[in-house]
C-alpha positions as CSV (number, residue, x, y, z in Angstrom):
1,X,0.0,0.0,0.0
2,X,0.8,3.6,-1.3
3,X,0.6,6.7,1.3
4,X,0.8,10.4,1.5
5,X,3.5,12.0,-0.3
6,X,4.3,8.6,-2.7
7,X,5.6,9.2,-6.0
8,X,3.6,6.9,-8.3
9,X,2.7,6.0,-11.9
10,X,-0.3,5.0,-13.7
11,X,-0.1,3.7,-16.7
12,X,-2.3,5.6,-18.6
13,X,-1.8,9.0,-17.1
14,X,1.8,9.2,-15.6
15,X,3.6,9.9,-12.6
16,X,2.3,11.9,-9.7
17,X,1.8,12.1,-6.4
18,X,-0.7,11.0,-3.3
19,X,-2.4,13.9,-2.0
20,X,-4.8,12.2,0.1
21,X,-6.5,8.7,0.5
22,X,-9.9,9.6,0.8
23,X,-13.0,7.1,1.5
24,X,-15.9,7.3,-0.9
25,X,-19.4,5.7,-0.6
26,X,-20.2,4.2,-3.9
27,X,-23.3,2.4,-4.7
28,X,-24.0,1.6,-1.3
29,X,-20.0,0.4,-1.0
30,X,-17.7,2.0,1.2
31,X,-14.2,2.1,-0.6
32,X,-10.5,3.6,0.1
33,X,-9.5,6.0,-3.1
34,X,-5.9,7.2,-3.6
35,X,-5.8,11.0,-4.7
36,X,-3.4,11.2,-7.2
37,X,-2.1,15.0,-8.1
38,X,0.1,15.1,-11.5
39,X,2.8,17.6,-12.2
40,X,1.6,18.5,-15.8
41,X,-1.4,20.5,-15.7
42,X,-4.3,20.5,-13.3
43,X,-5.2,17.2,-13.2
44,X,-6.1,14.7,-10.3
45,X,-7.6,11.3,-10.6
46,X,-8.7,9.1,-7.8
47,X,-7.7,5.1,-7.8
48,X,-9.5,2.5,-5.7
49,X,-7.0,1.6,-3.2
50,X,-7.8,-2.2,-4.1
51,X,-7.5,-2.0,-7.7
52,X,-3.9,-0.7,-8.1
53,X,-2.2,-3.7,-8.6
54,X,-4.4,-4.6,-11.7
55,X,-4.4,-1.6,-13.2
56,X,-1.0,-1.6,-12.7
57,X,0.0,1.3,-10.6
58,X,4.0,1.1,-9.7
59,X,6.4,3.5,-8.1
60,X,8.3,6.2,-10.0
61,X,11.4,4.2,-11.5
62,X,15.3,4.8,-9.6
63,X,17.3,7.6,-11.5
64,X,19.1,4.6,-13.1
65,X,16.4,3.2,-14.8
66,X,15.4,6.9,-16.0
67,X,18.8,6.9,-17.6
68,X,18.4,4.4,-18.7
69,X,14.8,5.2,-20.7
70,X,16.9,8.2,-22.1
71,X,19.4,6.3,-23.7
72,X,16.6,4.6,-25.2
73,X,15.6,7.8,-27.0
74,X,18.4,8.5,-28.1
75,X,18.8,5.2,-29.6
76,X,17.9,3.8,-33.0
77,X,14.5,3.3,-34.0
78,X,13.0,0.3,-33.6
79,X,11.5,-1.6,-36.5
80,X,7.7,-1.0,-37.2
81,X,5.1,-2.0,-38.8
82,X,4.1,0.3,-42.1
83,X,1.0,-0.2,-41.7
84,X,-0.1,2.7,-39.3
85,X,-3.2,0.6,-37.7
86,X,-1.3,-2.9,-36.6
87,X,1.6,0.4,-35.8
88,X,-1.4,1.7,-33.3
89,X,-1.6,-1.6,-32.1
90,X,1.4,-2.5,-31.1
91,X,2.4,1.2,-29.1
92,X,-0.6,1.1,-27.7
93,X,0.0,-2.4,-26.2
94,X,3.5,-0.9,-24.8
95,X,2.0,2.2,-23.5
96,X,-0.3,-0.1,-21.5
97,X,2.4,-2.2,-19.9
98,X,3.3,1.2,-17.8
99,X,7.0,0.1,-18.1
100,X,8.8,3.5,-18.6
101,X,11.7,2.1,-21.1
102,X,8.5,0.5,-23.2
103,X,6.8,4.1,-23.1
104,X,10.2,6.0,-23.8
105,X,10.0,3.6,-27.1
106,X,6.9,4.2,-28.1
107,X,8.0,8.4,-27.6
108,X,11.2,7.9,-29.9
109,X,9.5,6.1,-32.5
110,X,6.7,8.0,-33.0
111,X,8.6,11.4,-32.8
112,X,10.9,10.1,-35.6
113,X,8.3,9.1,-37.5
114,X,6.6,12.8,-37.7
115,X,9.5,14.1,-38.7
116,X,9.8,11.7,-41.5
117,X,6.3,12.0,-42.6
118,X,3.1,13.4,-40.4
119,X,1.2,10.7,-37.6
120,X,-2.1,10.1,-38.2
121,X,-4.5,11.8,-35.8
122,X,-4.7,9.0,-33.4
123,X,-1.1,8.2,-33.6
124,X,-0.4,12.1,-32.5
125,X,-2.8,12.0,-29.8
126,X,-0.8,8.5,-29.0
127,X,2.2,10.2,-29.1
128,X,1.1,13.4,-26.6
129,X,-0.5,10.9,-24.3
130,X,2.9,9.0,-24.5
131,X,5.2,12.3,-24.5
132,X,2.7,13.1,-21.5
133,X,3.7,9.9,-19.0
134,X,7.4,10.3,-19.8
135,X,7.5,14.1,-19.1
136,X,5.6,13.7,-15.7
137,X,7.5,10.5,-14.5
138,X,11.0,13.0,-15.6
139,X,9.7,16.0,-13.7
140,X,8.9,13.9,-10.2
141,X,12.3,12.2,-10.6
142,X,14.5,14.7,-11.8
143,X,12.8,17.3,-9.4
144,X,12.5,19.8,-12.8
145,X,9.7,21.6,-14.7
146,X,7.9,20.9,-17.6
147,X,10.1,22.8,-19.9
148,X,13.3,21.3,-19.1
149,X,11.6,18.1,-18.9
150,X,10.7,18.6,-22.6
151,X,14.3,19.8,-23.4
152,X,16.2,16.4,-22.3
153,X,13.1,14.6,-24.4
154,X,13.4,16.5,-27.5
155,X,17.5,16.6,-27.3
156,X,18.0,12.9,-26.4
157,X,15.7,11.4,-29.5
C-alpha cells in the first residue's frame, strides 16, 4: 500500500503524487481511493485503493532506470510496422504495460516518424498521451519543470 506523499505512476496518465487517501461511498459500497495530483497541468484522478495492482500502478522508477529510458531515446528506432493501424496496435499495447523504457519507445518512434512523414490523428494524440507519461515520471524524478523536462526529451531522440 501507497501513502501520503508517494511518487507513483499509472499507466495511462503518468507519474504523480498521493495527496490524500480519501474514502468514498459508492453504490452503497464504502471504498478507500488514492488521490493522485500530476505535475503537468491541473489534473487529479482518484484510484481504488484495491484496484492498483491490476491496473497496474507502480512507483516512480530509480534515476538509473530513467537513464536508462533516455538512452533509449536517443537510440535507433525500432523496426515497425508500415502499416499505421497494426503500428497503433502495437504502441498502444506498450503504452499499456506502464513500463517506462516501453513508453520512452513508443516516444522515440513516434517522434521520428513525424519528422519523417506526419502521424495520423490517433497516432499524435498517442504520441502526446505518451510524450505526457514520460515528461511527468521525468519532472517527479529529476525534481524539474515541464520545460526542461521537454528539453532532455526533444534533445535525447
Amino acid at each position: 500500500m501507497f501513502t501520503i506523499g508517494d511518487k507513483i505512476v499509472h499507466p495511462m496518465h503518468g507519474a504523480g503524487v498521493i495527496e490524500e487517501i480519501e474514502e468514498m461511498k459508492i453504490l452503497g459500497e464504502v471504498k478507500k481511493y488514492y488521490v493522485l495530483k500530476f505535475p503537468c497541468g491541473d489534473m487529479k484522478i482518484m484510484i481504488p485503493v484495491d484496484s492498483t495492482k491490476q491496473i497496474g500502478v507502480r512507483s516512480v522508477v530509480s534515476v538509473v532506470k530513467l537513464e536508462e529510458a533516455i538512452s533509449i531515446l536517443e537510440s535507433e528506432s525500432s523496426e515497425m510496422s508500415a502499416n499505421w493501424n497494426r503500428r497503433y496496435r502495437e504502441n498502444s499495447e506498450k503504452l499499456k504495460t506502464g513500463d517506462v523504457l516501453e513508453v520512452a519507445e513508443v516516444v522515440r518512434n513516434l517522434m521520428r516518424t513525424d519528422r519523417e512523414k506526419k502521424l495520423s490523428t490517433g497516432e499524435k494524440k498517442m504520441l502526446s498521451d505518451a510524450k505526457q507519461i514520460l515528461l511527468s515520471e521525468i519532472i517527479l524524478i529529476m525534481g524539474i519543470d515541464v520545460k526542461e523536462a521537454n528539453n532532455i526529451i526533444d534533445k535525447a531522440v
